[in-house]
DOPA-307590 format. One record per residue (C-alpha): x, y, z; residue number from 1; residue in one letter. Coordinates in steps of 0.1 Angstrom, whole numbers, plus 5000, padded with zeros to 4 digits. Layout:
! DOPA-307590
@c1:X, c2:Y, c3:Z, resi:NUM, resn:A;
...
! end
This chain:
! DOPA-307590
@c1:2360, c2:0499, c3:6488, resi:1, resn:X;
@c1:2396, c2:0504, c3:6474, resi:2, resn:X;
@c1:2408, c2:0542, c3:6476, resi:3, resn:X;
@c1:2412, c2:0538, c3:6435, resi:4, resn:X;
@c1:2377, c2:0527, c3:6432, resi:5, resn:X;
@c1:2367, c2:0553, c3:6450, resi:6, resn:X;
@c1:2388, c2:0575, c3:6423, resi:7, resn:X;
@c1:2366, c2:0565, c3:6401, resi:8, resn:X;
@c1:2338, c2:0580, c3:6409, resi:9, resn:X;
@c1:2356, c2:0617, c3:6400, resi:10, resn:X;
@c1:2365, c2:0602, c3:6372, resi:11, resn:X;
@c1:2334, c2:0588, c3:6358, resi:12, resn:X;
@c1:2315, c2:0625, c3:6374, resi:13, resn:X;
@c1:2341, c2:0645, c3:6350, resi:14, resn:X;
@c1:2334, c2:0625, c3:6319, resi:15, resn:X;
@c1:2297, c2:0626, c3:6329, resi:16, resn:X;
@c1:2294, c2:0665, c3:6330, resi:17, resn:X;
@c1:2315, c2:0667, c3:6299, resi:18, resn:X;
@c1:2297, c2:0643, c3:6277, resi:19, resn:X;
@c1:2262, c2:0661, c3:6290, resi:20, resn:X;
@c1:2270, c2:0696, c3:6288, resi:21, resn:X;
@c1:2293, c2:0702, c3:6262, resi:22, resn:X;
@c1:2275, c2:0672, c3:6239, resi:23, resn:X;
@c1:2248, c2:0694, c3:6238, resi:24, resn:X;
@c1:2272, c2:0722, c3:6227, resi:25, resn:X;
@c1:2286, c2:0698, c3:6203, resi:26, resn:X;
@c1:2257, c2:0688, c3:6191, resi:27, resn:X;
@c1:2242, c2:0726, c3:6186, resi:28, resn:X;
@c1:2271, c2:0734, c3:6162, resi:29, resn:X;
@c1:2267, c2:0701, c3:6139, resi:30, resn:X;
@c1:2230, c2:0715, c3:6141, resi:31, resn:X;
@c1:2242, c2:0749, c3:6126, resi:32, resn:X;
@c1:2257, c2:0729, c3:6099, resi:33, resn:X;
@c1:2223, c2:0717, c3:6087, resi:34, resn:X;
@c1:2204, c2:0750, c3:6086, resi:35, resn:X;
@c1:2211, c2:0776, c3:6061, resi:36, resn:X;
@c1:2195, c2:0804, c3:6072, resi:37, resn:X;
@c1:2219, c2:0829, c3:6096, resi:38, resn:X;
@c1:2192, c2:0842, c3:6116, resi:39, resn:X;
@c1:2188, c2:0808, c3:6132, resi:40, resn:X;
@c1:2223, c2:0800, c3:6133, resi:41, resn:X;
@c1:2227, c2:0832, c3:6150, resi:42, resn:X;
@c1:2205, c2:0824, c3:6177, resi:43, resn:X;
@c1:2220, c2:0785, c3:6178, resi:44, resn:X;
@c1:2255, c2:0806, c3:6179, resi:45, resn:X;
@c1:2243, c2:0822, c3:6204, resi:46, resn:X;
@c1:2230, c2:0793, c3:6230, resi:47, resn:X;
@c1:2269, c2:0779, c3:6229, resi:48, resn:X;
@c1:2283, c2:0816, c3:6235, resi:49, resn:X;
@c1:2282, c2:0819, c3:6274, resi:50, resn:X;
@c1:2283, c2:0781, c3:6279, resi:51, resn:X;
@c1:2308, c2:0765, c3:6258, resi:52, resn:X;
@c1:2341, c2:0775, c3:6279, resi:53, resn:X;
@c1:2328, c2:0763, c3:6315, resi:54, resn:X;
@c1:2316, c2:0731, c3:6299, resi:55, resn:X;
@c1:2347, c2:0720, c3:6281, resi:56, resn:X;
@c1:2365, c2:0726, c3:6317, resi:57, resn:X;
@c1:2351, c2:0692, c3:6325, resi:58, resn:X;
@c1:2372, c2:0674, c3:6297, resi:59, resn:X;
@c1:2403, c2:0694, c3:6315, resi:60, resn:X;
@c1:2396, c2:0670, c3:6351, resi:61, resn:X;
@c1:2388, c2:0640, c3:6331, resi:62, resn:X;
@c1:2421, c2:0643, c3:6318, resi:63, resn:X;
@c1:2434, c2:0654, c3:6351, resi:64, resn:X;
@c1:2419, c2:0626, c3:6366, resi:65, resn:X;
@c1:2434, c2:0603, c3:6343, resi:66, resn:X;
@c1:2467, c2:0612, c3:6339, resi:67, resn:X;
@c1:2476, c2:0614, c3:6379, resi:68, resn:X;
@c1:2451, c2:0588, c3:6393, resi:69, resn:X;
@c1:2455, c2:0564, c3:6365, resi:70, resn:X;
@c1:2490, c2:0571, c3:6348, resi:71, resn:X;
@c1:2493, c2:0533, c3:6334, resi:72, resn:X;
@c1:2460, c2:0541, c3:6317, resi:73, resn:X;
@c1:2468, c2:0575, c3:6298, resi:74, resn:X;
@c1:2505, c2:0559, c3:6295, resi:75, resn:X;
@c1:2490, c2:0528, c3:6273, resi:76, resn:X;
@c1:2462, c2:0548, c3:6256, resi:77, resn:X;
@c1:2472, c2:0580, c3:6245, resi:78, resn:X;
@c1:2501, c2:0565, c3:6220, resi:79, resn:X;
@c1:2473, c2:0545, c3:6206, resi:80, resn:X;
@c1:2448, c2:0569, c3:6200, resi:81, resn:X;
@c1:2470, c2:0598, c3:6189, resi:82, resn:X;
@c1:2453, c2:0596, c3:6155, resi:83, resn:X;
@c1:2421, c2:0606, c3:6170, resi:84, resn:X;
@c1:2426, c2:0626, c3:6200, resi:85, resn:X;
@c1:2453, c2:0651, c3:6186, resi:86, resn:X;
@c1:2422, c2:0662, c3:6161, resi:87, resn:X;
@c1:2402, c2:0663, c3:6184, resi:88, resn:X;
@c1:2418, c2:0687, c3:6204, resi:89, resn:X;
@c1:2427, c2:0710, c3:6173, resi:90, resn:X;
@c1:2389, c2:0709, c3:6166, resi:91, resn:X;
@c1:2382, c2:0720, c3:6200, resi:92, resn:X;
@c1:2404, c2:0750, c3:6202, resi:93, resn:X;
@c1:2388, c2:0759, c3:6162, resi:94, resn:X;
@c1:2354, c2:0759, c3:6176, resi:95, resn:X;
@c1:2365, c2:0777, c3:6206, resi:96, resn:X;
@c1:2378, c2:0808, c3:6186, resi:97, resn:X;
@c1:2355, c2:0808, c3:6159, resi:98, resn:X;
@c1:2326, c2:0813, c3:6189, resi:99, resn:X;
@c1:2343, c2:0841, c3:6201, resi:100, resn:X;
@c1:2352, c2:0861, c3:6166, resi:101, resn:X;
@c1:2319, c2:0857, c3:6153, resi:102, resn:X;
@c1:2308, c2:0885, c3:6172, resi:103, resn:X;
@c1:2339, c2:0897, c3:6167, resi:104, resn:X;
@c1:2346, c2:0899, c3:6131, resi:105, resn:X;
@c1:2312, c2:0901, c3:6118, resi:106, resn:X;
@c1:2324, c2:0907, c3:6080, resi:107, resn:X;
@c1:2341, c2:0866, c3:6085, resi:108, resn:X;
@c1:2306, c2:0858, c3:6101, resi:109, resn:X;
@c1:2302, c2:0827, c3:6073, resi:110, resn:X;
@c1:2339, c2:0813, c3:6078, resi:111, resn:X;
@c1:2337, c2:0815, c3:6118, resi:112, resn:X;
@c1:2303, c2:0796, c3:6118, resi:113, resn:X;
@c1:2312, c2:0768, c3:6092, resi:114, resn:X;
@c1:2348, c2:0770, c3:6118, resi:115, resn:X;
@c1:2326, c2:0761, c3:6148, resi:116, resn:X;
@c1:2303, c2:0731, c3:6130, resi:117, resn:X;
@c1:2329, c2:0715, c3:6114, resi:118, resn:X;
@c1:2350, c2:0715, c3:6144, resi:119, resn:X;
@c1:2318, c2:0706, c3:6163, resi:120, resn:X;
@c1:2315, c2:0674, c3:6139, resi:121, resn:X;
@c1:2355, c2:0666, c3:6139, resi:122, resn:X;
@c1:2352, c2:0666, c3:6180, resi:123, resn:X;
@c1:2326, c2:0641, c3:6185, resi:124, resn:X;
@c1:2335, c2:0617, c3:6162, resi:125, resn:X;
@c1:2367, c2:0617, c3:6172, resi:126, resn:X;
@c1:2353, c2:0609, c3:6207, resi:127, resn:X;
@c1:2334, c2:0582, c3:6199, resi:128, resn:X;
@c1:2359, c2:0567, c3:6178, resi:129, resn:X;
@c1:2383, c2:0571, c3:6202, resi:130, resn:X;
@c1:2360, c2:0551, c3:6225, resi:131, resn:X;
@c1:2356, c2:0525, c3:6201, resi:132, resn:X;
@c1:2391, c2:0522, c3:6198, resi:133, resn:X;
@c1:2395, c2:0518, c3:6238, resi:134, resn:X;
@c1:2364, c2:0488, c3:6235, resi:135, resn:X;
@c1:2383, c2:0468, c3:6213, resi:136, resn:X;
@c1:2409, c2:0468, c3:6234, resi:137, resn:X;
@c1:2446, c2:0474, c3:6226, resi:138, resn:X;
@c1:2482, c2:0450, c3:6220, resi:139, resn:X;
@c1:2507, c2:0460, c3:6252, resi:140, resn:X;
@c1:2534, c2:0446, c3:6258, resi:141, resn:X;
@c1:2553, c2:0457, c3:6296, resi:142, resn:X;
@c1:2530, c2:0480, c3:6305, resi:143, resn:X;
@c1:2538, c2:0497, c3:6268, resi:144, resn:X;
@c1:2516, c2:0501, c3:6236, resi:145, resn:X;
@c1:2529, c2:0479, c3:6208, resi:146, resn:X;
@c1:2504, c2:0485, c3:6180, resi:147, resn:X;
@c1:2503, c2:0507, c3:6151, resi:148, resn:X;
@c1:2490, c2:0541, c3:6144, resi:149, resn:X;
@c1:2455, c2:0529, c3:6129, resi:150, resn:X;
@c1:2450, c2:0498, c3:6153, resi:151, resn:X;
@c1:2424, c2:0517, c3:6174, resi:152, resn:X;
@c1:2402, c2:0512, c3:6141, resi:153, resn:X;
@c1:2392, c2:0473, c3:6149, resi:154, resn:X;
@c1:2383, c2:0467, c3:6111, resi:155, resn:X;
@c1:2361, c2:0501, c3:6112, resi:156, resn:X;
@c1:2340, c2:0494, c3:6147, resi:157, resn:X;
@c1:2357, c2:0532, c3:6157, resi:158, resn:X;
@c1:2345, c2:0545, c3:6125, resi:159, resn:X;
@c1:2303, c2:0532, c3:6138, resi:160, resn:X;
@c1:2309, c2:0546, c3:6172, resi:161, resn:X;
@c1:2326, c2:0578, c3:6157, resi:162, resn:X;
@c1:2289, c2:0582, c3:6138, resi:163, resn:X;
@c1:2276, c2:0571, c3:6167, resi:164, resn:X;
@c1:2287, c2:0598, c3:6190, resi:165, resn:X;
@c1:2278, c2:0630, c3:6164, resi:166, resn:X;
@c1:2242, c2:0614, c3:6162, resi:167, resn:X;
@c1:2244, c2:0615, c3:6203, resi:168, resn:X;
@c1:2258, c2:0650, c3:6204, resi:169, resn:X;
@c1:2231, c2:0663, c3:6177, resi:170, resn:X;
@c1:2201, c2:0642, c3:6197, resi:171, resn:X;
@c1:2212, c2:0664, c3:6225, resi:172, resn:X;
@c1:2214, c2:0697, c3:6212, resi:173, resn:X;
@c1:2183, c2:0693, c3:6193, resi:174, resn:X;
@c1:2169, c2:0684, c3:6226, resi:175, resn:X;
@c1:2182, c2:0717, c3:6239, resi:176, resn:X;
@c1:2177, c2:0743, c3:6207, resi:177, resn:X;
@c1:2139, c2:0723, c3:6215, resi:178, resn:X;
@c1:2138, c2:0739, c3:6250, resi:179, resn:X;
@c1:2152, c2:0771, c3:6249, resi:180, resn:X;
@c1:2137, c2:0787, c3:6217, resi:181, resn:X;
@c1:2105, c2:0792, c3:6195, resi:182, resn:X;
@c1:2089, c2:0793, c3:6162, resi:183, resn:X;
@c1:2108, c2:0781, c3:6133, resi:184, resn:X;
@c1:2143, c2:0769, c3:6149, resi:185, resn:X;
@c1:2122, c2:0751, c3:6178, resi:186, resn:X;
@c1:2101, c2:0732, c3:6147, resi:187, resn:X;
@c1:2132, c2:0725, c3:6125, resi:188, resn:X;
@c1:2147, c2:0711, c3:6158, resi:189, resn:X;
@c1:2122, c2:0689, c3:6161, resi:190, resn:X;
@c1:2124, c2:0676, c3:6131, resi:191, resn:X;
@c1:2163, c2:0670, c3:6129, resi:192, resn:X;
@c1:2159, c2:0657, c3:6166, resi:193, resn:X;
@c1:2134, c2:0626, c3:6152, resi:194, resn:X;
@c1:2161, c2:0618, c3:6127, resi:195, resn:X;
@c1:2189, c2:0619, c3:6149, resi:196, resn:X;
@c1:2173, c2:0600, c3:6173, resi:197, resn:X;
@c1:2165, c2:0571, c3:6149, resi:198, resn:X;
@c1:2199, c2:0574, c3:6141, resi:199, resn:X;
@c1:2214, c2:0571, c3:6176, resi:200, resn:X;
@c1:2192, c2:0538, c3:6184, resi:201, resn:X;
@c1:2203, c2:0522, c3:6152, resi:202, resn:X;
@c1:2240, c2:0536, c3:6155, resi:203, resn:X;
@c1:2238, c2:0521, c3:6196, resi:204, resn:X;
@c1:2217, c2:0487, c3:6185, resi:205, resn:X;
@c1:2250, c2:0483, c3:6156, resi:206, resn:X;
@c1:2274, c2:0491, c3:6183, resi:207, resn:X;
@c1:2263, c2:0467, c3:6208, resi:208, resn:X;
@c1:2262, c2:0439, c3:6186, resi:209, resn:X;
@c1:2290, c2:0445, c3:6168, resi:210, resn:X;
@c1:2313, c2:0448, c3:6200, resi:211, resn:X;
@c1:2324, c2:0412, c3:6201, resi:212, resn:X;
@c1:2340, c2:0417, c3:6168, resi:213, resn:X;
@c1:2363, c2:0446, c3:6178, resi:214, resn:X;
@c1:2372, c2:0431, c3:6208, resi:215, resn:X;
@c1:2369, c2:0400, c3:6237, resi:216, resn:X;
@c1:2354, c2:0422, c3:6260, resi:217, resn:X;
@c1:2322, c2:0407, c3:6262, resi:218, resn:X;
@c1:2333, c2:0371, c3:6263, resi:219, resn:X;
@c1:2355, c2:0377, c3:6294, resi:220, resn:X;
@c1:2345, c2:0357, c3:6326, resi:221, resn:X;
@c1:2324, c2:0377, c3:6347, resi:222, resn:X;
@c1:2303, c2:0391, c3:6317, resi:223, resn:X;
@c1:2275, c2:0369, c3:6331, resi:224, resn:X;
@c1:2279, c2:0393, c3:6362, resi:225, resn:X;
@c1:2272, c2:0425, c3:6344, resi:226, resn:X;
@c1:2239, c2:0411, c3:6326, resi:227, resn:X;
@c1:2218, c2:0433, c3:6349, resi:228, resn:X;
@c1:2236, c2:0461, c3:6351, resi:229, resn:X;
@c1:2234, c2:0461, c3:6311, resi:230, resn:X;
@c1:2196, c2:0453, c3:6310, resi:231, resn:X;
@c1:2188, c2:0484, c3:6337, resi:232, resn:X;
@c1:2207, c2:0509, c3:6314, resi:233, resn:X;
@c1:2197, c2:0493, c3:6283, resi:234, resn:X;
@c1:2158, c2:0497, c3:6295, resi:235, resn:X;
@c1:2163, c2:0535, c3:6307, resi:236, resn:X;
@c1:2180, c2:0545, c3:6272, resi:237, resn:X;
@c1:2154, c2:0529, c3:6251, resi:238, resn:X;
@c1:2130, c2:0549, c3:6275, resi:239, resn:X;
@c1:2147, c2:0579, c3:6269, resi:240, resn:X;
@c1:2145, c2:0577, c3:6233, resi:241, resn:X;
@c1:2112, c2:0567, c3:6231, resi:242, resn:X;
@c1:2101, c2:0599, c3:6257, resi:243, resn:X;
@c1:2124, c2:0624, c3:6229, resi:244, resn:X;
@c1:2109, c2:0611, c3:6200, resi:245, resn:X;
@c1:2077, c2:0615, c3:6214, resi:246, resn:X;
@c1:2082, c2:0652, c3:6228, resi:247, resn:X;
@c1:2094, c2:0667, c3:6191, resi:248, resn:X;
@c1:2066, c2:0655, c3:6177, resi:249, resn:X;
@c1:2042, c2:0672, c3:6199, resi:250, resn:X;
@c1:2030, c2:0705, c3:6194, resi:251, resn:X;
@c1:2052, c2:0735, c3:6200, resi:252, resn:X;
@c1:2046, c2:0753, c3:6236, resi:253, resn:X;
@c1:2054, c2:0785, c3:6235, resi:254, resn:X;
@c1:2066, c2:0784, c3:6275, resi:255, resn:X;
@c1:2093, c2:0755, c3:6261, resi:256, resn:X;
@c1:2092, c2:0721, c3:6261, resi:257, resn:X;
@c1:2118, c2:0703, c3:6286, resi:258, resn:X;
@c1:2110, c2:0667, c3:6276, resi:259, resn:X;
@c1:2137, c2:0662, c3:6252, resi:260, resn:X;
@c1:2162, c2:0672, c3:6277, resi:261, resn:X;
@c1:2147, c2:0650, c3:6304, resi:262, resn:X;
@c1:2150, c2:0623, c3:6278, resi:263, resn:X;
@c1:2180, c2:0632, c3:6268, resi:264, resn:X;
@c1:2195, c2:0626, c3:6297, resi:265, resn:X;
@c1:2182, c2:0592, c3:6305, resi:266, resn:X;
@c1:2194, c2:0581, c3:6272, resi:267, resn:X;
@c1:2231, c2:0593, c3:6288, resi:268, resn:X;
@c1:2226, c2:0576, c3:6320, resi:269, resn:X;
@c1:2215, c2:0545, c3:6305, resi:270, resn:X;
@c1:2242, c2:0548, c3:6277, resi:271, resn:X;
@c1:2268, c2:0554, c3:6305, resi:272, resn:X;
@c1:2256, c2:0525, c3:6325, resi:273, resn:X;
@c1:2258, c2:0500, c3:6295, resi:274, resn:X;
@c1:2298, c2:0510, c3:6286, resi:275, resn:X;
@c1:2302, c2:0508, c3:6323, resi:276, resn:X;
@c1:2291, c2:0469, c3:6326, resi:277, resn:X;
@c1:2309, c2:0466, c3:6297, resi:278, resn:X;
@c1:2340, c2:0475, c3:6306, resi:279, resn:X;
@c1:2344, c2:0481, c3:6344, resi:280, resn:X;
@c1:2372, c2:0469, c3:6366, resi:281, resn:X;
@c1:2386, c2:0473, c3:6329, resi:282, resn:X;
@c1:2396, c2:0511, c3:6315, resi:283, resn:X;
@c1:2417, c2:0496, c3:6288, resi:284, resn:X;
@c1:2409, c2:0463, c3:6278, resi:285, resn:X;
@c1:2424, c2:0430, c3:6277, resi:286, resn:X;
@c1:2440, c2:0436, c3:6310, resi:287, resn:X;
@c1:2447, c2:0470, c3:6322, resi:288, resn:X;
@c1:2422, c2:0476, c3:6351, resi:289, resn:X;
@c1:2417, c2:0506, c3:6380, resi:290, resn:X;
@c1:2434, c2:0483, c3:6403, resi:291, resn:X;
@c1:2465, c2:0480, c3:6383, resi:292, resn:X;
@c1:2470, c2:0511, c3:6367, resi:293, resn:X;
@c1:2462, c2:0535, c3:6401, resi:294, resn:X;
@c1:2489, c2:0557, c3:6414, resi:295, resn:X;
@c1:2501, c2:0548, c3:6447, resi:296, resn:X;
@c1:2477, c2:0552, c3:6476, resi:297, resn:X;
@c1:2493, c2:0581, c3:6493, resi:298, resn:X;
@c1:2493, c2:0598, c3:6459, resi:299, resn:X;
@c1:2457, c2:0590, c3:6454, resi:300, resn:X;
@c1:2448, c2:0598, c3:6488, resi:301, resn:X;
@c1:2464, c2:0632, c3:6483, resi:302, resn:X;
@c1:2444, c2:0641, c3:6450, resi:303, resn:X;
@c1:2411, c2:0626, c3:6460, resi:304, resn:X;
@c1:2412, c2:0655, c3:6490, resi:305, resn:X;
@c1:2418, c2:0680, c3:6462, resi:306, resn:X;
@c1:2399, c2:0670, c3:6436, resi:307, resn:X;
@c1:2369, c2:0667, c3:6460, resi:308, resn:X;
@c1:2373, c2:0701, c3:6472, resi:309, resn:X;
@c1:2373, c2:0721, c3:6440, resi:310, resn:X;
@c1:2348, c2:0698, c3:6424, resi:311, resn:X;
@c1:2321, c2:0717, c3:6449, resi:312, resn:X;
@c1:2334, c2:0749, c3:6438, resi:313, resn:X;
@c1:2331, c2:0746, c3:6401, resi:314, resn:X;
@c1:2298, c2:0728, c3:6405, resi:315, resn:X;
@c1:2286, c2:0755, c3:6423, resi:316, resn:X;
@c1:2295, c2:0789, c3:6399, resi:317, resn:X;
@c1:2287, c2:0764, c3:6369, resi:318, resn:X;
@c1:2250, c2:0757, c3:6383, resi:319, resn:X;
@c1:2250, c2:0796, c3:6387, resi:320, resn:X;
@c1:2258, c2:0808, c3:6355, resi:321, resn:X;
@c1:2229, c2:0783, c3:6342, resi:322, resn:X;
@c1:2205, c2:0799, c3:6365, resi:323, resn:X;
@c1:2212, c2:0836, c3:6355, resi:324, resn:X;
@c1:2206, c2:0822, c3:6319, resi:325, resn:X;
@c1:2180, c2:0804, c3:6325, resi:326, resn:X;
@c1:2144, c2:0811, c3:6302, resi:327, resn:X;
@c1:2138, c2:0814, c3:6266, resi:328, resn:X;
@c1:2167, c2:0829, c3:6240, resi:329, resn:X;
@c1:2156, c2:0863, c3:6226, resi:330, resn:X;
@c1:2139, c2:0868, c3:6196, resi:331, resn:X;
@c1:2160, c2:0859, c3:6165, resi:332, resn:X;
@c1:2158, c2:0893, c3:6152, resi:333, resn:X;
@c1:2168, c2:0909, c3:6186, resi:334, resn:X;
@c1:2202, c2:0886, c3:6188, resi:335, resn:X;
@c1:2212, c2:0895, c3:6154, resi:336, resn:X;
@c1:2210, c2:0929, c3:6159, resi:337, resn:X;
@c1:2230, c2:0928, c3:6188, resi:338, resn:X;
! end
C-alpha cells in the first residue's frame, strides 16, 4: 500500500465522523425549522448545545487532511467551489453563535433559533452541492482550475444533491430527536423522519442515475471493477432505510428507541461506500487522483505520525463527553425553565 493511500484512510475517518455526528446536528436544526412550538425546539436546541462544537472539529481535520496531504486537490477545488463553500462556512459560524446566545439572550430567543435552522439548512446543502459539483468533475488546465464561478452546478445535478444532503441531515437527526426524547417531539419525529426518509431514497435513486449526466465518472475504464463495491453499499443503505422507516412507525418506548440511529448509520456506511466506488483513486474527477495530488512522502510520512497520534486523543474525550450525556433529555418543561 502507497503511504498516500494509506492517508486516505484519516481522510475518509474525518469526513466520516463529521458527516455522522454533526449531520445529525444539522439535521436537528432544519428539524427546528418545522415545528412551531418553542417548548420542543427548546428541548431540540438543547440536544445540539453540548455537542455541536466537538462535532464540527472533525470538518477542521478533513480540511487539515486535505490541504497538507493532498494540496493539488484543495488547490484545484476550492477556486471552483467557492460559491458554495464560503456559505457554507458563514452558515456554520451563524449556527454556532446563535446556539450559544439563545441561552444567552433569551428576549432574541425567536431570532437565535430561526439563526441556527436556517444556517443548519444553508450548511448541508451547500455540502451536498458541493459534492455534486466535485462528481461532475471539473475543467483544469496545469494543475489550475479554468472554469467559471457556477461550473460546479453541471446543469443543476449540485442543486439534487444539495436537497439531497438536507433530506440526509434531517433523516439523521430525526433518527436522533427519536432516541433521546419522549412524548410529543419523539412522535412528531417520527413522523418527519418517514418523510425525510422517502425523500432521501428518492433524492439518492435521482442522484445515482443522474450521475452520468454531470459527469464521465461512471463511464471511465475500471467502472466494471467497482460494480461490487457499489452493489454491497447500495444493499446496506436500502437496508438501512428500510430498518428507519420501519422503527418510526412503531410504537413509542418510553426507555427510547435506538433503531433509527442503527439505521441511520447503515444508510451512511452504505452511502459512503457507493461515492467511494464512484470516485476512488479519483478525489477530483477527470484526472486528479490520491496518487497524483499527495504531498511528498517524507511530508506525508511526517503528518500521518501526527495525525495518528491526536486522532486517539480526540476520539477518546469525544466518546466521553457522549457517555456523561448519555440517557433521555429532560422533560420539556424542566429545560425551559432552566
Amino acid at each position: 500500500m502507497r503511504l498516500s493511500d494509506a492517508w486516505m484512510i484519516f481522510v475518509i475517518l474525518a469526513l466520516t465522523l463529521y458527516i455522522v455526528l454533526d449531520g445529525y446536528d444539522l439535521g436537528i436544526g432544519v428539524l427546528t425549522l418545522l415545528d412551531r412550538d418553542p417548548g420542543r425546539r427548546r428541548e431540540m436546541y438543547s440536544l445540539v448545545a453540548w455537542t455541536w462544537d466537538g462535532n464540527e472539529s472533525w470538518i477542521v481535520l478533513v480540511a487539515l487532511t486535505l490541504w497538507a496531504g493532498l494540496p493539488l486537490v484543495t488547490g484545484v477545488a476550492l477556486p471552483a467551489l467557492y460559491v458554495v463553500l464560503v456559505p457554507m462556512l458563514w452558515s456554520l459560524i451563524a449556527r454556532g453563535v446563535s446556539i450559544e446566545l439563545i441561552d444567552q439572550h433569551p428576549g432574541w430567543h425567536w431570532l437565535w433559533g430561526r439563526l441556527f435552522g436556517i444556517g443548519s439548512l444553508v450548511a448541508g446543502f451547500c455540502q451536498g452541492a458541493a459534492f455534486g459539483g466535485l462528481v461532475g468533475g471539473f475543467d483544469v488546465r496545469h494543475d489550475t482550475f479554468v472554469g467559471g464561478p457556477f461550473t460546479f452546478l453541471h446543469h443543476g445535478y449540485a442543486v439534487l444533491t444539495g436537497f439531497t444532503a438536507v433530506a440526509l441531515y434531517l433523516f439523521a437527526g430525526c433518527a436522533f430527536v427519536y432516541a433521546r426524547t419522549d412524548g410529543e417531539t419523539q412522535r412528531r419525529a417520527g413522523v418527519t423522519g418517514r418523510a425525510a426518509t422517502v425523500a432521501l431514497l428518492v433524492g439518492t435513486a435521482a442522484s445515482w442515475l443522474l450521475a452520468s449526466s454531470a459527469g464521465p465518472v461512471l463511464l471511465r475504464p475500471g467502472a466494471g471493477a467497482r460494480l461490487p463495491l457499489w452493489l454491497i453499499g447500495a444493499a446496506i443503505l436500502l437496508v438501512g432505510l428500510a430498518v428507519t422507516y420501519r422503527s418510526f412507525t412503531r410504537p413509542l418506548d418510553v426507555r427510547g428507541n435506538w433503531r433509527p440511529v442503527y439505521g441511520a448509520l447503515a444508510v451512511y456506511v452504505g452511502g459512503l461506500m457507493v461515492a467511494g466506488g464512484l470516485l476512488y483513486p479519483t478525489l477530483v474527477p477527470p484526472d486528479i487522483t490520491v496518487h497524483n495530488a499527495a504531498s511528498p512522502h517524507s511530508s506525508l510520512l511526517f503528518l500521518t505520525i501526527g495525525v495518528g497520534l491526536f486522532i486517539p486523543i480526540i476520539l477518546t474525550y469525544q466518546t466521553f463527553g457522549y457517555w456523561v450525556f448519555r440517557g433521555k433529555l429532560a422533560a420539556p418543561q424542566e429545560v425551559s425553565a432552566r
